[in-house]
C-alpha positions as CSV (number, residue, x, y, z in Angstrom):
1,X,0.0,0.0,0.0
2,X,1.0,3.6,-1.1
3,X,1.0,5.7,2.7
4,X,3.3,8.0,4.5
5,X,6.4,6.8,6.2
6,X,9.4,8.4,7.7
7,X,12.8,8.4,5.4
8,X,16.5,8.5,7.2
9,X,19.1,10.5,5.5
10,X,22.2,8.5,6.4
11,X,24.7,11.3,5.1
12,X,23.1,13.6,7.7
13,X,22.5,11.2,10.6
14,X,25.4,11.5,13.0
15,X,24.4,8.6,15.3
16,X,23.5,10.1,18.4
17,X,20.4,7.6,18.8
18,X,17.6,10.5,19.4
19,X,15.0,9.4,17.1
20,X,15.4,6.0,18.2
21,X,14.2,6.8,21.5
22,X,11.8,9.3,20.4
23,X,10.2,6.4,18.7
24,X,7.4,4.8,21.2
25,X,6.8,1.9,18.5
26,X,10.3,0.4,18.3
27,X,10.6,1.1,14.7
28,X,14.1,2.7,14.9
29,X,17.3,1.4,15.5
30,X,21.1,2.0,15.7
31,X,23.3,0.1,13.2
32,X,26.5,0.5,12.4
33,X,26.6,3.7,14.1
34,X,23.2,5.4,12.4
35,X,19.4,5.2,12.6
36,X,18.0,2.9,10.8
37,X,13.8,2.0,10.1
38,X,14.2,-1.4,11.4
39,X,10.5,-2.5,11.0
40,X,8.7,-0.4,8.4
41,X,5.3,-2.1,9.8
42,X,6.3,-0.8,13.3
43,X,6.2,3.0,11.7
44,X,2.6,4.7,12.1
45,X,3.6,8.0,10.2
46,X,3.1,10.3,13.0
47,X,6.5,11.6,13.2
48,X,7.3,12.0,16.5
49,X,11.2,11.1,15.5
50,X,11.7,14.3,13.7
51,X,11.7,17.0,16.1
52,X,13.8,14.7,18.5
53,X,16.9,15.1,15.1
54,X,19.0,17.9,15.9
55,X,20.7,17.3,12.6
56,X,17.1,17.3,10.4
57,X,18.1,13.8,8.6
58,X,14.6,12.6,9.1
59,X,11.4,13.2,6.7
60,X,8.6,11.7,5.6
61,X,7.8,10.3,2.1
62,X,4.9,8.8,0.6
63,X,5.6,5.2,-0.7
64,X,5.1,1.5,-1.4
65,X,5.1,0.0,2.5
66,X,3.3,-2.5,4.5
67,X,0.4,-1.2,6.9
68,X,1.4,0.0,10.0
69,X,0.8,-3.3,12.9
70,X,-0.3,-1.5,15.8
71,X,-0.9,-5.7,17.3
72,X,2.6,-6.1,16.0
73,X,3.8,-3.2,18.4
74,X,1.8,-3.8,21.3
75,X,3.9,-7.5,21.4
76,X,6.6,-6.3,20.7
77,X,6.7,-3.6,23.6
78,X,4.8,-6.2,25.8
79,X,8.3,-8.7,25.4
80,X,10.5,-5.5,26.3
81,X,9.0,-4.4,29.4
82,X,8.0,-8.0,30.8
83,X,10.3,-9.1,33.7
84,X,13.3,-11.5,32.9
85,X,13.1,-14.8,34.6
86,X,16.1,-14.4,36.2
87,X,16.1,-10.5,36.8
88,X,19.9,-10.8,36.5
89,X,21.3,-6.9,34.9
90,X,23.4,-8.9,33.1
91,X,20.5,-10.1,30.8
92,X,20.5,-6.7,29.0
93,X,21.0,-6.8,25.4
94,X,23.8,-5.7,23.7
95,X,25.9,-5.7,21.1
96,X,29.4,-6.7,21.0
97,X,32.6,-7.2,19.2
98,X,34.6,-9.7,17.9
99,X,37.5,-10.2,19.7
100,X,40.8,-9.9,18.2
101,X,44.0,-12.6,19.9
102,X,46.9,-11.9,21.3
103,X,50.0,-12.1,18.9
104,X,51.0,-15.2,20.4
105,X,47.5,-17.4,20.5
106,X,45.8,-18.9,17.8
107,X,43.3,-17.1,15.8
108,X,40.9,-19.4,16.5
109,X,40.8,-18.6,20.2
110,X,39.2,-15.2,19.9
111,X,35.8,-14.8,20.8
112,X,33.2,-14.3,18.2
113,X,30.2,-13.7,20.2
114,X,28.8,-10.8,18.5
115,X,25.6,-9.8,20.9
116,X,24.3,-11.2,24.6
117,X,22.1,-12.6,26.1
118,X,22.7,-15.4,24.2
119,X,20.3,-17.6,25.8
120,X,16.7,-18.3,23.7
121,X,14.7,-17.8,26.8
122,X,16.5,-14.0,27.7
123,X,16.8,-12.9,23.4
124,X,14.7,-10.3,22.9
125,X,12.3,-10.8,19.9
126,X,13.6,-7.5,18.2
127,X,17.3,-6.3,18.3
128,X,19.0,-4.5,16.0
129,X,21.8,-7.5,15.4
130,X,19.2,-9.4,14.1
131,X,18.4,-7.2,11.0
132,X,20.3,-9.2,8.4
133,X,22.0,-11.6,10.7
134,X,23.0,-15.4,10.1
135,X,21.1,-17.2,12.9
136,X,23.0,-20.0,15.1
137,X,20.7,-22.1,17.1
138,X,22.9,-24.2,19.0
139,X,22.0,-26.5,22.0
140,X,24.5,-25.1,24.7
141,X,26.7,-28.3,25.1
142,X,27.8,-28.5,21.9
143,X,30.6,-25.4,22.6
144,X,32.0,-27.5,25.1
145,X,32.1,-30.8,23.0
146,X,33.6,-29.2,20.0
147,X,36.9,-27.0,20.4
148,X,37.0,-24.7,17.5
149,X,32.9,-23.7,18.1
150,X,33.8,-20.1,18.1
151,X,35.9,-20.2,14.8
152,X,33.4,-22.8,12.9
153,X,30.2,-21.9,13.5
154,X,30.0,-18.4,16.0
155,X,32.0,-16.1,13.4
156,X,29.9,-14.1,11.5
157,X,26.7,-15.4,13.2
158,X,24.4,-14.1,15.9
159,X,23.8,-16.7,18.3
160,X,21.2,-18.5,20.2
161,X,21.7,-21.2,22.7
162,X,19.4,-23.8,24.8
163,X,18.5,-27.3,26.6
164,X,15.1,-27.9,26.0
165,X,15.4,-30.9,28.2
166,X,17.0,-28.8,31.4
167,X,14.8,-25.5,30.2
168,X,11.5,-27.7,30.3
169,X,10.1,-25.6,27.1
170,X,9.3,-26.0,23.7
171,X,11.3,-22.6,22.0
172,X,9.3,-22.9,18.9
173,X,7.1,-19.9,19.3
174,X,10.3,-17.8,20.8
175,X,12.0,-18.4,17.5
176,X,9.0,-18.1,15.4
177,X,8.8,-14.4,16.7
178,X,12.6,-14.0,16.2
179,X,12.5,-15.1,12.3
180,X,9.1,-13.7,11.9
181,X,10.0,-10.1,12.9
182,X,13.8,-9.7,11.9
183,X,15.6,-10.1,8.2
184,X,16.9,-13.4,8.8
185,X,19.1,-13.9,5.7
186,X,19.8,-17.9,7.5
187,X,19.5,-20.2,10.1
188,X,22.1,-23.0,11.1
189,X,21.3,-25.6,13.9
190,X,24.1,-27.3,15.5
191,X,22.9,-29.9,18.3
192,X,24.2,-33.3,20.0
193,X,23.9,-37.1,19.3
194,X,21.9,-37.3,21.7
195,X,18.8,-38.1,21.6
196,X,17.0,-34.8,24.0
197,X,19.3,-32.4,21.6
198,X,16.2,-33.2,18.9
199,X,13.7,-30.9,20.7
200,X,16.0,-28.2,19.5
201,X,16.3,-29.0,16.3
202,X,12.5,-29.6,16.1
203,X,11.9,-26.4,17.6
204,X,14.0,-24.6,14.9
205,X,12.3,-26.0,11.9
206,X,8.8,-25.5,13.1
207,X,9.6,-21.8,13.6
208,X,11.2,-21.6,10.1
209,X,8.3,-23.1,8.8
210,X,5.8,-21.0,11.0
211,X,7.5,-17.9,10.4
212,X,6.4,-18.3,6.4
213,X,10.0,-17.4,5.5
214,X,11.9,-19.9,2.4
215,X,15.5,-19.6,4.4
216,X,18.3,-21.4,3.9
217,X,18.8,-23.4,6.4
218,X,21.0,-26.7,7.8
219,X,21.6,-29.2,10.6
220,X,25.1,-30.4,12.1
221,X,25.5,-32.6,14.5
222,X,28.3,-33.0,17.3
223,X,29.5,-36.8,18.8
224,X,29.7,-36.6,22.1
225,X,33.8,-36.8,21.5
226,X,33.5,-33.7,19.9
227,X,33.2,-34.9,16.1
228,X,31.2,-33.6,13.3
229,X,28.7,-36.3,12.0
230,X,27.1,-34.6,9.4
């Protein structure tokens, strides 16, 4: 539908994250060091971003975009201000950095975790890492039982880690929200021999499926000698 949507002039935005606060609906966000409209559904064409620009990068334009999801929002804000199981401040995302080795260790034992929490059950539904982001669902034991797990399969991913079996809960509709609501470019789901590692990689596909997204997507599997089986 043709309506009236706010427009971002990157050359003018200098980052200082005004407009994304001004925004009530969430549909702002900082990437890379400038506003971006994350969610164009999440935009209701009010405007109440540009007086909050001291730099007047923001506009509005009339074009092709979807309706504005005023349900959409209301979730969405309902999943940021509900309580966090464990109410732990360290639960707050954030983004983070690669980290680069010292000159004298391997490459490969840098961190690559580029955002926290990392855990399914803390993730919000909407960050800004997930706009564009390769997805790693990984049940959490399968860092320990591989060595390289940073190197192979965190690098250049954002990650997402569980046990359904010590969790007690089916992440399917977590995830669906996740894929649903973000530009997910692809997901990759690396889980145990074991048998209990399956409700992960269950819960993955159903949300791919659910979400109505054709993604690119894959399963590998860890021995529990730290192997890759397939």
């Amino acid at each position: 539908m043709i309506r009236r949507i706010i427009k971002i002039d990157e050359d003018k935005c200098t980052g200082c994250g005004l407009c994304a606060k001004a925004c009530h609906e969430g549909a702002i966000g900082m990437v890379d060091g400038k506003a971006k409209l994350l969610r164009e559904d999440y935009c209701d064409g009010l405007g109440d971003c540009l007086p909050a620009c001291p730099e007047n990068a923001i506009s509005f334009e009339e074009r092709e975009a979807p309706a504005y999801d005023e349900e959409a929002v209301r979730r969405a804000q309902a999943a940021k201000t509900a309580p966090l199981p464990c109410g732990c401040p360290g639960s707050q995302s954030k983004v983070l950095q690669p980290q680069t080795p010292a000159a004298a260790a391997p490459a490969s034992s840098a961190s690559q975790l580029r955002q926290w929490p990392v855990q399914i059950k803390l993730a919000p539904v909407n960050a800004p890492y997930f706009d564009g982001a390769k997805l790693l669902i990984a049940a959490d034991c399968t860092a320990y039982a591989y060595g390289n797990f940073h190197h192979d399969f965190i690098r250049g991913h954002i990650t997402l880690i569980g046990c359904p079996k010590l969790d007690g809960v089916d992440y399917t509709e977590k995830l669906t929200a996740i894929i649903a609501n973000n530009n997910i470019q692809s997901v990759t789901i690396v889980r145990m021999e074991v048998p209990c590692c399956g409700g992960i990689e269950s819960a993955a596909k159903r949300a791919i499926q659910q979400s109505g997204k054709f993604l690119p997507w894959q399963v590998v599997t860890v021995s529990t000698d730290g192997r890759i089986l397939d």
